[in-house]
N, C-alpha and C positions, 0 to 999 in steps of 0.2 A: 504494500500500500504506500503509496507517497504520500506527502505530508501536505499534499495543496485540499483545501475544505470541501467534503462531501453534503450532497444534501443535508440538513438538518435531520434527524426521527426525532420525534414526541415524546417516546415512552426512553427512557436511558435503566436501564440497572446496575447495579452492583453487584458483582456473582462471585462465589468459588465453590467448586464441590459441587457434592451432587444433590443437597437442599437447590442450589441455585437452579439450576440442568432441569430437574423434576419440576421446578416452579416455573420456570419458561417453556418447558413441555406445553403446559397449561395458556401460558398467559400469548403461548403463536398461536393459539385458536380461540381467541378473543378479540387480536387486533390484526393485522397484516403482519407478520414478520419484518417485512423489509421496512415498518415503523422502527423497532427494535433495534435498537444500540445496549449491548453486552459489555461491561467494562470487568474484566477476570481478573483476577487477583493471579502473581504471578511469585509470590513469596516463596510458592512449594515447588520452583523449578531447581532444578538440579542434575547435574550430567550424572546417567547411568551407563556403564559399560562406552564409556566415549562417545556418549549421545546427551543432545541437550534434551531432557522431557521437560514439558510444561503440563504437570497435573492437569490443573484446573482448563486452560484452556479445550486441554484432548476432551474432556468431560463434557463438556458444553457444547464444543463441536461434536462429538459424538453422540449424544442425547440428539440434541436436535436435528438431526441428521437421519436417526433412529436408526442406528448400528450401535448403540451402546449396549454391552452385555446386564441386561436389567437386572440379574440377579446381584449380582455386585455393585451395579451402577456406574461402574471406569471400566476401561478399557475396551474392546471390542466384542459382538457377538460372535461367537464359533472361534474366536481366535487360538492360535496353536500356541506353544510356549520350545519347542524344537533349539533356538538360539541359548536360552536364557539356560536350559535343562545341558545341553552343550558345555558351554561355560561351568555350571557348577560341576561338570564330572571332569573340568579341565582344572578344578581346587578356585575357583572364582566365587568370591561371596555373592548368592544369588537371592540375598534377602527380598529384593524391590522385583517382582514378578512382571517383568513385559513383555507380554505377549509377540506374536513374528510380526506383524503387520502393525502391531504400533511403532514396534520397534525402529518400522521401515519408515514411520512418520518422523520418528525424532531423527533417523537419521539424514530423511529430506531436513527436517528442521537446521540439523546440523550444519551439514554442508550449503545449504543456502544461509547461512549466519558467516560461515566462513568464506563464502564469495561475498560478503558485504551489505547483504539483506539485513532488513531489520526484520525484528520479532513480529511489528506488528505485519510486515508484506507476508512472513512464512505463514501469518494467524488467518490472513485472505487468501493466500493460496490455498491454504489445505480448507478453509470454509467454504472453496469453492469447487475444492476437489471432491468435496461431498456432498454439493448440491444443498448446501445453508444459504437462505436466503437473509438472516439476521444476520446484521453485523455486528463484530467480533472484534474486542479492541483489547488486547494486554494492556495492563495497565500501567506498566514501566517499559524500556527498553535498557533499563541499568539492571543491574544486582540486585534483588532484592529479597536476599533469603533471609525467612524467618527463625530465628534459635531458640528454642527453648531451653530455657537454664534447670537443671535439678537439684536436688538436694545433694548437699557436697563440693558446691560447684562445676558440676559438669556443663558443658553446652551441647548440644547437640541440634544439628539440621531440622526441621522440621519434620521431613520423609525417615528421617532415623527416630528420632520421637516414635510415629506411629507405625511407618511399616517396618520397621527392624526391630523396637523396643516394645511394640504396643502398647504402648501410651499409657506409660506406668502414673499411677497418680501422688507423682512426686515432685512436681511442678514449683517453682517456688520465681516464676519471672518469664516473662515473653519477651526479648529484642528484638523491634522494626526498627534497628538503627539504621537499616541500609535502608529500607522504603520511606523513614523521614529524611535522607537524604536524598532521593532520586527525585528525577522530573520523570513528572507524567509521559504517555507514551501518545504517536499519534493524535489527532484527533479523540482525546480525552476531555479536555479539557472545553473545546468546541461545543463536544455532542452536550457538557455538562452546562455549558452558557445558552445550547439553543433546545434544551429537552422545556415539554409541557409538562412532563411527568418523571420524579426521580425515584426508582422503587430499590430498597434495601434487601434483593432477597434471602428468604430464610437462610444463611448461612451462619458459619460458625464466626459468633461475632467481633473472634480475639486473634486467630489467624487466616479468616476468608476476609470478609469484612475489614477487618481490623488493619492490615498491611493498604488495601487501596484508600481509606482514611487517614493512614498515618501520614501520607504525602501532603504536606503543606499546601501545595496550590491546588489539591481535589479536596481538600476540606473545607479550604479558602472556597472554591466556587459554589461546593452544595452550598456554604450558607450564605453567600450571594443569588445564589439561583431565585425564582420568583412563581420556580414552579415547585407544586407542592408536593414534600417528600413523605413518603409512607413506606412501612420499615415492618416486613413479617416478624414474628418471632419464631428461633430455632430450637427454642426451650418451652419442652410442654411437661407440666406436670414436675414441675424443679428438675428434669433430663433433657438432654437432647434427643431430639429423633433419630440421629447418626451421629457418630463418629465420639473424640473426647472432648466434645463443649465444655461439661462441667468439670472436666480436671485442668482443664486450662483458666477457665473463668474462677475456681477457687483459689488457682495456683496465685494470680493476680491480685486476689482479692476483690472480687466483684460476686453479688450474689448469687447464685444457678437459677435463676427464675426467669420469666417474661420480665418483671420489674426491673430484676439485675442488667437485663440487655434495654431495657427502655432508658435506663441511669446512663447506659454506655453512651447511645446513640444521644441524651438529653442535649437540644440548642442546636441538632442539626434537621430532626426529623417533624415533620408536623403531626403527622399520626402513625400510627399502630395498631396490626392485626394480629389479635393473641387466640390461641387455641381456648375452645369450652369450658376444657379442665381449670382454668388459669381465672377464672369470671371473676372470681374475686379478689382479683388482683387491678380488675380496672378504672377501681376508684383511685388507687393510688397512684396508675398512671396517667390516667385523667388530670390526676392535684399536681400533675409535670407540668401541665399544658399541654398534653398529647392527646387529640382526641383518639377516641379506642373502640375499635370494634370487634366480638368476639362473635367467631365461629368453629366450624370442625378443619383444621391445617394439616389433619396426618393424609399427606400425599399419597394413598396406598393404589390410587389409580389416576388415571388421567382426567377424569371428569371429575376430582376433588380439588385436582389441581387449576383447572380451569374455573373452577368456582372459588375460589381461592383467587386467582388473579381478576376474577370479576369485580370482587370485594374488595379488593385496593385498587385496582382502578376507579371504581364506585365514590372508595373515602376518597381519594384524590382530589375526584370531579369535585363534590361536595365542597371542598376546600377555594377552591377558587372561588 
């Protein structure tokens, strides 16, 4: 992608993971896709086996695309593991499982990063290599990996946190040093000056979320933005629906609740959609300033998910 300005879209989001992927499942069959500006958090990229992967991207692009392996929710449907299964009988640590044909993506990634592509032109190639009509923006083109500190002082990668250590709950600190230092990537910043609509999808709101916030001039513009911002929650029932929210969010010290992520988000979000289970919690995020709407958010299929994005689109409009 070059960097001269694309049409404006309406709708912009905030994504990583597969809350986000599962929530824009939904919200392309609400609006036109090609309204949709995707800005991915790009914290959990890191070279495997001499390939650059970008998690969160591959997820989004592959959800949306619908080749993602649903049971998992990353990586590909039917994909094989031949390369990865290789390497570990050659004594290679084969903690991080990538499949052959993702594999073959990072490694286009690779090689067009090494001819001088940027991140975001590999994120429209391969968006287009699979027939995505939403657009797809990383949300840095610097460094920007996220550490989790443990008890003892360890640091460790984010992808080593969860897929090598599984995400022991001994947390004691998150570092976005390198994403408070990065510039936005692309047409970030644009899509964030020309959006109607800013939606915060249910992601994990300390390292999906939380890395594309921590950059100074995307924080700067949502609360400049004039369009109204509405922020799902990923925490139902003091849990998250996936992954370790709550061992990251205690490690911090922020509460495990809708509340605790409505505190996070507080002076950037106008409102909030919390799960049923949570209802009484939305007086208290109401006394934010947020207004609050409660309905059913566990994505166990596509038409929950699409009532789910009706419903923030809906507070949105309201809002203006």
């Amino acid at each position: 992608m070059d960097t001269a300005r694309t049409p404006p879209t309406p709708i912009v989001t905030l994504c990583g993971g597969v809350g986000a992927a599962r929530f824009l499942r939904g919200l392309v069959r609400v609006i036109d896709p090609r309204e949709i500006t995707a800005i991915v958090n790009t914290g959990d990229d890191r070279v495997f086996y001499g390939v650059h992967v970008s998690p969160d991207l591959d997820i989004v692009t592959y959800t949306l695309a619908g080749r993602v392996d649903a049971r998992r929710g990353y990586g590909l449907e039917g994909d094989t593991y031949e390369i990865v299964d290789a390497l570990g009988a050659l004594g290679h640590e084969c903690w991080f499982r990538l499949g052959d044909r993702d594999f073959a993506n990072s490694q286009h990634r690779t090689l067009r990063l090494r001819e001088g592509a940027g991140l975001s032109r590999v994120a429209e190639e391969l968006r287009k290599h699979y027939g995505v009509t939403t657009r797809i923006l990383p949300m840095s083109e610097d460094p920007c990996a996220t550490i989790v500190e443990l008890e003892g002082g360890r640091r460790v990668h984010f992808e080593e946190y969860l897929a090598r250590d599984g995400a022991p709950d001994e947390v004691t600190a998150v570092d976005l040093g390198e994403a408070r230092r990065a510039r936005p990537g692309p047409g970030v910043l644009d899509a964030l000056r020309d959006a109607q609509t800013i939606l915060f999808c249910p992601s994990n709101p300390i390292v999906s979320i939380g890395p594309i916030l921590a950059m100074p001039d995307v924080r700067a513009a949502v609360r400049r933005s004039r369009a109204p911002v509405v922020a799902i929650s990923p925490i139902v029932g003091g849990a998250p629906v996936k992954g370790p929210a709550d061992r990251l969010m205690r490690g911090v010290g922020v509460e495990v609740s809708a509340r605790g992520v409505a505190e996070l988000y507080r002076g950037l979000i106008d409102a909030f959609v919390i799960d049923e289970r949570d209802a009484d919690l939305a007086a208290d995020i109401e006394a934010m300033g947020i207004r609050t709407r409660v309905l059913d958010t566990i994505m166990g299929d596509v038409g929950v998910a699409q009532h789910l994005a009706e419903a923030a689109l809906s507070l949105a409009a309201s809002l203006r």
